[in-house]
C-alpha positions in Angstrom: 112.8 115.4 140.0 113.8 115.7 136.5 111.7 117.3 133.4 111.3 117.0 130.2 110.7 120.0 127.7 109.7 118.9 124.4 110.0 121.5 121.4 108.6 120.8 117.9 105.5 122.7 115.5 102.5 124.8 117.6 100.2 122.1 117.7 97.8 125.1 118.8 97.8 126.7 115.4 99.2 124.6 112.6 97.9 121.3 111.2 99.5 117.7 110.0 100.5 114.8 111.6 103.3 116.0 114.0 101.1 118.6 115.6 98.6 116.0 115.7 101.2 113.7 117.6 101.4 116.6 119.9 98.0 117.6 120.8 97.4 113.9 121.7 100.5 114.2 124.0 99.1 118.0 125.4 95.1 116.3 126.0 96.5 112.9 127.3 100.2 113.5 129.3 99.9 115.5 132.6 103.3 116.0 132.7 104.0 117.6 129.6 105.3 120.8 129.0 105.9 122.6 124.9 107.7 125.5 123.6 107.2 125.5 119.8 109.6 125.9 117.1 107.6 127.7 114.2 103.9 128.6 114.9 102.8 129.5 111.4 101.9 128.2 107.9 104.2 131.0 106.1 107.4 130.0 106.3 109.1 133.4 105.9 107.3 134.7 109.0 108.7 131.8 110.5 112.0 132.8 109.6 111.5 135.7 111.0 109.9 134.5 114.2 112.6 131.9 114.8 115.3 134.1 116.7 112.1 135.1 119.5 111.4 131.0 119.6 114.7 130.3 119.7 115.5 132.4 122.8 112.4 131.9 124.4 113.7 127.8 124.2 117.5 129.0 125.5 115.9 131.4 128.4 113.6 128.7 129.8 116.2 126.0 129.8 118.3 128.2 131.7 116.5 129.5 134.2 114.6 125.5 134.6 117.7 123.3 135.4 115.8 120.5 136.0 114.9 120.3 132.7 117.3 117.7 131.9 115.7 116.1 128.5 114.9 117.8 125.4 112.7 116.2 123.2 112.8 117.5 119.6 109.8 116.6 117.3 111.1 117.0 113.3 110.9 116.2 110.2 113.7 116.0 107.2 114.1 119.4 105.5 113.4 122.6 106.1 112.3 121.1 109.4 115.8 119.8 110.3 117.3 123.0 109.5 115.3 124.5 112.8 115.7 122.0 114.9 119.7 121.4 114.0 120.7 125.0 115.1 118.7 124.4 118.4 120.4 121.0 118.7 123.8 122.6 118.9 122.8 124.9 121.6 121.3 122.6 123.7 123.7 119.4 123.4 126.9 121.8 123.3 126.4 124.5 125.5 123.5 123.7 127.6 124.8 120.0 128.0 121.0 118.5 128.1 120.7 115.1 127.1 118.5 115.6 123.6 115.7 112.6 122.1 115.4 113.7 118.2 112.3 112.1 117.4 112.2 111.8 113.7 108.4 112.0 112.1 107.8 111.7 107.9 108.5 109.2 105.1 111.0 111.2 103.4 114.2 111.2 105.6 116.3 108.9 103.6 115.6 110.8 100.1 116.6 114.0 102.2 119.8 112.5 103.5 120.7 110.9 99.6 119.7 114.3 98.3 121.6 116.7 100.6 125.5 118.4 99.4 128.3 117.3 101.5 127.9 119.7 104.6 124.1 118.7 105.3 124.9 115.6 105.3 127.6 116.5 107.8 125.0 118.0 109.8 122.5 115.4 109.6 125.1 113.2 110.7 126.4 115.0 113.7 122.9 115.2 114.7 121.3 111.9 114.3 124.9 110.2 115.6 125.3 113.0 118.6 121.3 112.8 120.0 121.5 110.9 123.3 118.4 108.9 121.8 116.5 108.4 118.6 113.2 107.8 118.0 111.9 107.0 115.2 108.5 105.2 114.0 108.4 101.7 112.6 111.4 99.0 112.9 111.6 99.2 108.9 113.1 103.2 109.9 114.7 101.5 112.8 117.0 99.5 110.2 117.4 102.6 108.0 118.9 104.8 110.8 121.2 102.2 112.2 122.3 100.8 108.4 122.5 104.4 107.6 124.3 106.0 110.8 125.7 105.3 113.8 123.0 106.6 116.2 124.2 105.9 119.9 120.5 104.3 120.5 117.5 104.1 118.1 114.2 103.3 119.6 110.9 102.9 117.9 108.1 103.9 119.7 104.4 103.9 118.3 102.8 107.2 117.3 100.2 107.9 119.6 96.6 108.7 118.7 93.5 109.8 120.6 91.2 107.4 121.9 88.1 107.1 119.5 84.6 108.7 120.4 82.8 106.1 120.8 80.0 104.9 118.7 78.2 102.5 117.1 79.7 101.8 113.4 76.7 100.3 110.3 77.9 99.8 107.2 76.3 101.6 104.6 73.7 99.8 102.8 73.7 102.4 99.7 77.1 104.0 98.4 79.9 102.7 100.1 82.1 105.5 101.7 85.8 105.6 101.0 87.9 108.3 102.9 90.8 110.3 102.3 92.5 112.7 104.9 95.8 113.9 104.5 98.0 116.6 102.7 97.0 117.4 98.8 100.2 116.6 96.9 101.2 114.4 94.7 103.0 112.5 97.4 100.0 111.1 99.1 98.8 109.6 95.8 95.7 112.0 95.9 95.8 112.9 92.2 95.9 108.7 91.5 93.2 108.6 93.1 91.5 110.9 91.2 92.4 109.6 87.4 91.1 106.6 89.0 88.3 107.3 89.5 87.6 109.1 86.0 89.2 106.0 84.6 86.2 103.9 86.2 83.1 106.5 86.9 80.8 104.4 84.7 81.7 101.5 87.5 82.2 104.0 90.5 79.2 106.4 90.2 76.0 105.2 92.7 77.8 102.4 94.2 81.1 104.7 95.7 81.5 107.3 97.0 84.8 109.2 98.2 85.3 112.2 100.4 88.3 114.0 100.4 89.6 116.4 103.4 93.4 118.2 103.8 95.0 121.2 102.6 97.5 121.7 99.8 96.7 122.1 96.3 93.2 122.5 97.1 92.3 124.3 93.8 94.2 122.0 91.5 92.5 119.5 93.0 88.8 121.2 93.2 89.1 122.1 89.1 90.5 118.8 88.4 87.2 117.3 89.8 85.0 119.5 88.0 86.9 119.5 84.4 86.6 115.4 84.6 83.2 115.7 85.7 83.4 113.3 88.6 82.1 115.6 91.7 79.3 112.9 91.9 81.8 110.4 93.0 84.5 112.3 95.0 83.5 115.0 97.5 86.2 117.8 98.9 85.3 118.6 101.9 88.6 121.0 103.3 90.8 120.6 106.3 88.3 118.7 109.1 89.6 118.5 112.6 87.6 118.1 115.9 84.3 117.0 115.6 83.6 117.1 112.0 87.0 114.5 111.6 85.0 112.6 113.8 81.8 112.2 112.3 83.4 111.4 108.7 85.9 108.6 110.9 82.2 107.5 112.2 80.2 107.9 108.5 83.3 106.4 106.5 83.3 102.7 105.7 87.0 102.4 104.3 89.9 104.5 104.1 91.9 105.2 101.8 96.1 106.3 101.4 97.9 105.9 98.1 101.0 107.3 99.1 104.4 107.2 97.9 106.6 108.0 100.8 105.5 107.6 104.8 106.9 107.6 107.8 103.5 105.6 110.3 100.6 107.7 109.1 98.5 108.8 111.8 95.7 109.1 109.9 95.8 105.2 109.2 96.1 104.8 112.8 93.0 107.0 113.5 91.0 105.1 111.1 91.6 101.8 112.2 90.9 103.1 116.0 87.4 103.7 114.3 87.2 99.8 112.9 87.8 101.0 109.3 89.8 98.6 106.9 92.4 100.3 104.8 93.4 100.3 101.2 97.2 101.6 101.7 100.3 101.4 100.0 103.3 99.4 100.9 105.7 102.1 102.3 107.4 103.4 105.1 106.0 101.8 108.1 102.7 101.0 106.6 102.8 97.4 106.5 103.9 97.0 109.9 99.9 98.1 110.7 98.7 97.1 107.5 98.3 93.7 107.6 97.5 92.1 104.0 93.8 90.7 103.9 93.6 90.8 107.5 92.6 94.8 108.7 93.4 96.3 104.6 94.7 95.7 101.2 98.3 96.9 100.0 99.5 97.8 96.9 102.5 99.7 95.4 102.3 102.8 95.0 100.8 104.8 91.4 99.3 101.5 90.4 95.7 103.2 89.7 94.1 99.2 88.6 95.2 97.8 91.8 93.4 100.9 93.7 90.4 100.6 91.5 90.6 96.3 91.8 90.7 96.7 96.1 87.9 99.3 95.8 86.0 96.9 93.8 86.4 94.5 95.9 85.2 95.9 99.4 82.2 97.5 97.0 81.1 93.8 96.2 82.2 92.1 99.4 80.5 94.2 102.3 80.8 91.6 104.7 84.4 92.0 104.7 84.5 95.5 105.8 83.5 94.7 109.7 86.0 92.2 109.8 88.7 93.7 108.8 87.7 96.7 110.4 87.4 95.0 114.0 90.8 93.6 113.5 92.2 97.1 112.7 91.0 98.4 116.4 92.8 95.0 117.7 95.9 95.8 116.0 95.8 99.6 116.8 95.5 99.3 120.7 99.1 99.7 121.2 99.0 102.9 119.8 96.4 104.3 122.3 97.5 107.1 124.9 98.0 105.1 128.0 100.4 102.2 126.5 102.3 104.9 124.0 103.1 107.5 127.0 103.9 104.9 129.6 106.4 103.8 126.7 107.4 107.0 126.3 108.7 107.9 130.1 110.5 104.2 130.4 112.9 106.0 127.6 112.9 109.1 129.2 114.0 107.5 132.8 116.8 105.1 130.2 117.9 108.1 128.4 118.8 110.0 131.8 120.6 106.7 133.3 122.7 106.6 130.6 
């Protein structure tokens, strides 16, 4: 019987939304089995590290033969710098058939911004993987426009299944939610002139918690300078339990960025019946579904993020509503549909 070893971040010890992808993987799949790439949040100990990681992968493929599929997790950048000199081993002299599952929003601006022999390399490997998967059919049509990939799949990033509990509006402030990385990318700091644009309007009727990891202290002094901490709370990195109880407390969610692959954290937060004021990126609107489970808008246009917080602030009806058809919408991306998915490319990929 064939295997599959997938490679890609420590999900064990580092945070974002490709380790997240793989813990859900790791809890849910009982056939999975990791090796990671990189394992810590300084990238020169990784760069140190990565020769042990690197053999560690090499030793174990050779001395497991039927581990006939390699399933790389990356990203664009530094990220595909890793997981291209493992490629090369493993396509070229280990002759395993490799998936290159492609996570982030930023691929494209990597490609367009790379000198002539990255873009060689990006090439051979997105052209020379046996499959590639990739996250929403708007990245689907960027791949195959793009390159010439022997066969792009999109398959739906996977989340945990929500604890389940019951979900009450709140009757006081309103609860907006932001989880995600803190850089300007994610539209955090928009959302934070917002709302010292509009605190006279804002303050008792909203308020807006804040967790990730990034520039935490930019963002912690900007808060207090503008005088807004009444408003919008920081709260740090949540997982676990405590990302739980804030999915639970929240009311609407909240992501302003500018560049995105298919955000898990969306996906988590509609699993949790919570509409979602997004921006129309990436793979977003494929989830997002205009005054249906969410509001879109383009991305830096602080009125139109004040105007659709507003308007769930005055309309609380709306909120169940559109936050019991984001858990309809989302059930395709819950662990029993996305790994069954998952092993019908597996078993294609090793026909082919």
């Amino acid at each position: 019987m064939y295997r599959v070893l997938t490679i890609g971040p420590d999900y064990k010890t580092l945070k974002g939304g490709i380790a997240s992808v793989l813990s859900v993987y790791a809890k849910y799949d009982k056939s999975f089995k990791f090796l990671p790439t990189y394992s810590s949040e300084n990238n020169f100990k990784n760069i140190l590290l990565f020769p042990i990681k690197y053999f560690n992968i090499l030793f174990f493929l050779i001395i497991h033969s039927n581990y006939k599929i390699i399933h790389i997790h990356g990203a664009s950048r530094i990220s595909f710098y890793r997981k291209y000199f493992i490629f090369l081993s493993l396509k070229y002299l280990l002759r395993r058939k490799v998936i290159y599952h492609i996570h982030g929003g930023e691929y494209h601006l990597f490609e367009n911004e790379s000198n002539s022999l990255v873009k060689k390399m990006i090439h051979n490997m997105v052209e020379q993987s046996n499959a590639i998967i990739c996250l929403s059919r708007e990245w689907k049509g960027f791949f195959e426009t793009k390159f010439n990939p022997q066969k792009t799949i999109v398959l739906n990033n996977i989340i945990p299944m929500p604890i389940k509990k019951n979900k009450t509006t709140n009757s006081g402030t309103i609860q907006f939610l932001f989880l995600g990385k803190i850089v300007d990318g994610k539209g955090i700091f928009d959302l934070i002139n917002m709302a010292y644009n509009h605190k006279d309007y804002l303050n008792d009727k909203v308020k807006i918690i804040i967790g990730g990891n990034g520039e935490v202290d930019y963002l912690q002094s900007k808060i207090k300078r503008m005088n807004i901490g009444n408003i919008i709370r920081y709260v740090g990195w949540v997982s676990g339990s405590k990302k739980d109880d804030l999915l639970i407390d929240s009311d609407v969610y909240i992501l302003p960025s500018y560049n995105e692959g298919l955000p898990i954290s969306i996906l988590e937060a509609m699993s949790y019946k919570m509409p979602i004021i997004a921006t129309a990126v990436g793979g977003i609107p494929r989830i997002v579904q205009n005054n249906v489970n969410g509001i879109l808008i383009q991305p830096g246009d602080q009125e139109a993020l004040f105007e659709r917080i507003k308007y769930f602030t005055e309309n609380r009806e709306k909120i169940k509503a559109y936050g019991q058809a984001s858990f309809e919408i989302v059930k395709d991306f819950l662990p029993e549909k996305v790994i069954g998915d998952l092993h019908n490319i597996y078993a294609n990929v090793l026909k082919d």
